[in-house]
N, C-alpha and C positions, 0 to 999 in steps of 0.2 A: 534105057540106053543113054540118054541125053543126062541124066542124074550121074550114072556113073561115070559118063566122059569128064563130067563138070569135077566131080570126085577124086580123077586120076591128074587133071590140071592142079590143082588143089594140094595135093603131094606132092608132085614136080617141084611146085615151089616152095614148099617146106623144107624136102633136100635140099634145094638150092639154098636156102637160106640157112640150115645147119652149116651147109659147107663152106659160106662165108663168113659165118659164127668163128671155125677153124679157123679156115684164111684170117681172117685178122688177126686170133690168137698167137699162131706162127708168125705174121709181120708185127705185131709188138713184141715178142720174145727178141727181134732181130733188132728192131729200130728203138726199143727202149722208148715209149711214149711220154709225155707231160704225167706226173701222178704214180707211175710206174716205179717201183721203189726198187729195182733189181733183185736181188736175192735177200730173200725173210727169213729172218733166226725162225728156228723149228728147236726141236729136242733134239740134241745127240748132232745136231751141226755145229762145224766150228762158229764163233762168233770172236769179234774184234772186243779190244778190253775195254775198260773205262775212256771215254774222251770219246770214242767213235760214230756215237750218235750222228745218225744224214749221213754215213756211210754205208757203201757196198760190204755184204758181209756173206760168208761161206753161205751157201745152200742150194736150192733147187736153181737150173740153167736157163730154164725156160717158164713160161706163162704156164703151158698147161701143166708140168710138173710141178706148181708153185699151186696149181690150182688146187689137185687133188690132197695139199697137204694141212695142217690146222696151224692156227696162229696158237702163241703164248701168252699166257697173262702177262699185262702188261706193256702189251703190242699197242702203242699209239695208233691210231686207225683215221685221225682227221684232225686235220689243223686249220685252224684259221686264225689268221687276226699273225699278233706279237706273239710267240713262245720258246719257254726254252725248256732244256731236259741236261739235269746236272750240268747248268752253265753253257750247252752248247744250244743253238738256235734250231726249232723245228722248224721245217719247210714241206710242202708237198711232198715231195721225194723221201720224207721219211715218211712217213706212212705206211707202215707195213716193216718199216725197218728198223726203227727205233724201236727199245724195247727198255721201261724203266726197271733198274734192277734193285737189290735191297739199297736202303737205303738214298735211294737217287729221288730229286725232288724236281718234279715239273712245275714252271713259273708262270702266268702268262703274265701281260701285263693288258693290250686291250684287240685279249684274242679269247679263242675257246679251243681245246682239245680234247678227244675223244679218245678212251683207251680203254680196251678192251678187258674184262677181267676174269672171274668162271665165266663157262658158255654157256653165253643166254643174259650174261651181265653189263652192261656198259656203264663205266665213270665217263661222266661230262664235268669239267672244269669251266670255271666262270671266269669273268674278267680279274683283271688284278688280285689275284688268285697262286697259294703256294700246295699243294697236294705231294705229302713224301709216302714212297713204296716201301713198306717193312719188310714185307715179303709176297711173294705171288707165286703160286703153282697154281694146277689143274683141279686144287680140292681146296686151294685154301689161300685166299688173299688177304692182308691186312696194308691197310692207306692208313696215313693221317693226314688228317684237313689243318694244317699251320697257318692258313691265311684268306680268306675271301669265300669263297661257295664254293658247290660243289652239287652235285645232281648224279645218285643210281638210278639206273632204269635196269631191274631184272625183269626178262620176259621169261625167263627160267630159270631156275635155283634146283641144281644136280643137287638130289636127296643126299647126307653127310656130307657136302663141301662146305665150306664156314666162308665166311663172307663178312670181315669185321671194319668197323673205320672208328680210330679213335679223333678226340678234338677236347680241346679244352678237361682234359683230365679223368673222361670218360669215353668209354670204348662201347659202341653198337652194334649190336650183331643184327646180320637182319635175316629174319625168320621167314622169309615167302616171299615170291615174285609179288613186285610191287613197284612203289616210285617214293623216292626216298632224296629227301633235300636237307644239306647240309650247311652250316654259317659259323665260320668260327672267327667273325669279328662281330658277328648278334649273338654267338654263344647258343645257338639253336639248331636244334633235332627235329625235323619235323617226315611224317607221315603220311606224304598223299595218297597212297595205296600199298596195302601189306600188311606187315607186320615184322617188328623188331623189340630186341632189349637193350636198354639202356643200362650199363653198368659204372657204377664209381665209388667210392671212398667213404658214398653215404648211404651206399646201397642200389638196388636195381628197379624200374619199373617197367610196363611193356604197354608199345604205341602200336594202334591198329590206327587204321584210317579216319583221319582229320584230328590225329592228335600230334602235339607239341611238348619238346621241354626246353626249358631254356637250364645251360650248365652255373652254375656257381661253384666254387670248393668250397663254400661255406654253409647253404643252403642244401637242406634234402632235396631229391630228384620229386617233381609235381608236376603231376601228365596236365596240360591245359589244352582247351579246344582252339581251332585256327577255321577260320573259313578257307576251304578247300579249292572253292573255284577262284581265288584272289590270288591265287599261285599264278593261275593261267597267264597273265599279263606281266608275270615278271621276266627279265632278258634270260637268264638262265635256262629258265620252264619252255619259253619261247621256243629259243632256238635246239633244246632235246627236241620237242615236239616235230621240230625240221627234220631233224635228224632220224627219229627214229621210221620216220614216214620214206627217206631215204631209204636206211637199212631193210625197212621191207621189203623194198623194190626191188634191192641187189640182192634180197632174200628168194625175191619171186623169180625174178631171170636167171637165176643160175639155179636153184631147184626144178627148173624146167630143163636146161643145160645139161645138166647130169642126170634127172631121169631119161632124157634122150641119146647124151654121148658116154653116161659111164663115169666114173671116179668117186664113188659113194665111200665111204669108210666110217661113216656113222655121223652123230651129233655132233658141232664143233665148229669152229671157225673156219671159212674158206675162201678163197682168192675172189675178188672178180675181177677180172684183167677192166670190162666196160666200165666200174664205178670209182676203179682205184683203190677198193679198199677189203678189207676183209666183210663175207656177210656171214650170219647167223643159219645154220642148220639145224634144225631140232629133228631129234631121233627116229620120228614117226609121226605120221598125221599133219596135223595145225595145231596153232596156239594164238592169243592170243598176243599183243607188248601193251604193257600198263594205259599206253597210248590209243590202243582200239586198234592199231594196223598186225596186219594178219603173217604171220614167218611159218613159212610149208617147209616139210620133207621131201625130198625126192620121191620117200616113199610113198606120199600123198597121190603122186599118180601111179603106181603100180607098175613104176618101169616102163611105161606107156612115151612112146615118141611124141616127138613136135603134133605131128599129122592127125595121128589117131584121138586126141584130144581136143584139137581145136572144134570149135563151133559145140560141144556137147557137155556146157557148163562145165570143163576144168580150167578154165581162163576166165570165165565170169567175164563181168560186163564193164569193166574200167576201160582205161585209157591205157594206149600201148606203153608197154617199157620201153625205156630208153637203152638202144645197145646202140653203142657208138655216134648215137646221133640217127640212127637209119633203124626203122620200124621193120622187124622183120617175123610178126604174126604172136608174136610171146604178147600176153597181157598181164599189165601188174593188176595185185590183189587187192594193193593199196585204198583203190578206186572203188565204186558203187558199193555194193549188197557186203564186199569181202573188208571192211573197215567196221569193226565191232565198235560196240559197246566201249571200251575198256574205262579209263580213267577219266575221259573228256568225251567220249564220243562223236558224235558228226560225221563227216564223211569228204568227201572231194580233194584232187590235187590242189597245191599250192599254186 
């Protein structure tokens, strides 16, 4: 008796805490929060033309219908530092609203940006740094790196979507979730984890993990070995690493979110009103990111509520998520036993 009472206290406060999940969600739709980018280009919504970058643009009205919908490649997802997007400044507020289109070239000078590419791919942009969009769809992106670094992180790669970045006169496909670092003023391709092709004028060759080519137009392509864990400590690799450890978090709290309140629509990119920014959904199950941090499906709990899951290893043993600052029983994956292997391994929050 005294188990069950303890049991039924237990739930109480899980609803409670669902329903001030909502209650916020509905006061940020109203009050328009810090990060909050108002309405996100989607497919088949109006959008504002050239020059409107950090502008409100046609779409969903509110948070929770912004939630249930997917982001576009190309969708800036985090800024920091100096940047800009075809000459106009990024700031907070675009996040989620900017959206690079062909031919438009993101700048920084002593910042970093994140933009979203296929689902399951993120481009990171280094400091003083030019990245142009060729083109971007839902199967098929191509960038070019015209100046400084550049860092893939695919934690998924949708089987026939292409995924190419050209630089210095050769264009890379890359073949497999991996971790993929880019230099086109060292003229280097390197391969922390994956697999890609390297194609150009002299011909092609293919980098698995811990290989390198440096570009020449004069010189054939010659795969060479790189010390792998000598990445770790450079600013670029750094701060993915922040990031990606992020995006799990905003991956784990709202795949809890939507197994518990509903708005599934599949694999894709999805709102978090708590993180500001779009997180990663993958189809079914877990996965891995090149990084070791763990991205769940809703499906992963079986449509299972807040309540019925807690305490019975589907929240593992981390440290609670962060939603709005207030602890309300969700735990990230981020944390203990749920941070693999991946590219670095280790474990614990920042």
């Amino acid at each position: 008796m005294q188990g069950q009472w303890k049991r039924g206290w237990q739930t109480l406060a899980v609803l409670c805490a669902t329903a001030g999940v909502g209650l916020a969600q509905t006061n940020m739709a109203a009050q328009g929060p810090m990060g909050n980018p108002g309405a996100a280009n989607y497919p088949g919504t109006a959008q504002a033309g050239p020059g409107s970058v950090g502008t409100a643009q046609a779409g969903p009205a509110s948070i929770d219908s912004r939630s249930g919908r997917m982001a576009v490649p190309g969708t800036v997802n985090y800024v920091e530092g100096h940047a800009m997007l075809d000459g106009q400044p990024l700031w907070a507020r675009s996040v989620g609203v900017a959206v690079a289109g062909p031919n438009q070239v993101i700048r920084t000078s002593d910042g970093y940006v994140e933009v979203l590419l296929t689902p399951g791919a993120f481009l990171r942009i280094g400091h003083n740094s030019e990245v142009r969009f060729v083109s971007a769809g839902l199967t098929r992106v191509d960038i070019q790196v015209d100046r400084g670094s550049a860092m893939i992180e695919a934690a998924e790669l949708v089987k026939g979507s292409d995924l190419e970045v050209a630089m210095n006169g050769a264009t890379t496909r890359i073949e497999h979730k991996g971790l993929y670092a880019f230099d086109a003023d060292q003229h280097s391709v390197r391969v922390l984890d994956g697999k890609a092709e390297v194609t150009e004028n002299t011909g092609e060759i293919t980098l698995k993990k811990g290989d390198a080519v440096f570009l020449a137009s004069d010189q054939p392509l010659k795969k060479r070995d790189f010390a792998v864990k000598s990445a770790a400590s450079e600013p670029l690799y750094v701060w993915s690493k922040v990031r990606s450890q992020d995006e799990s978090e905003a991956n784990a709290n709202l795949a809890n979110t939507i197994a518990a309140r509903g708005g599934w629509y599949g694999a894709g990119w999805y709102w978090n009103p708590f993180w500001a920014d779009y997180a990663f959904l993958p189809g079914a199950g877990f996965l891995y990111s090149p990084f070791g941090w763990g991205y769940y499906s809703p499906g992963f709990y079986g449509g299972l509520g807040y309540g019925y899951g807690y305490g019975r290893g589907y929240y593992g043993h981390g440290v609670y998520g962060r939603v709005g600052g207030v602890g309300t029983g969700v735990r990230s994956f981020s944390g203990g036993s749920f941070h693999g292997g991946g590219f670095h391994g280790g474990g614990g929050r920042r």
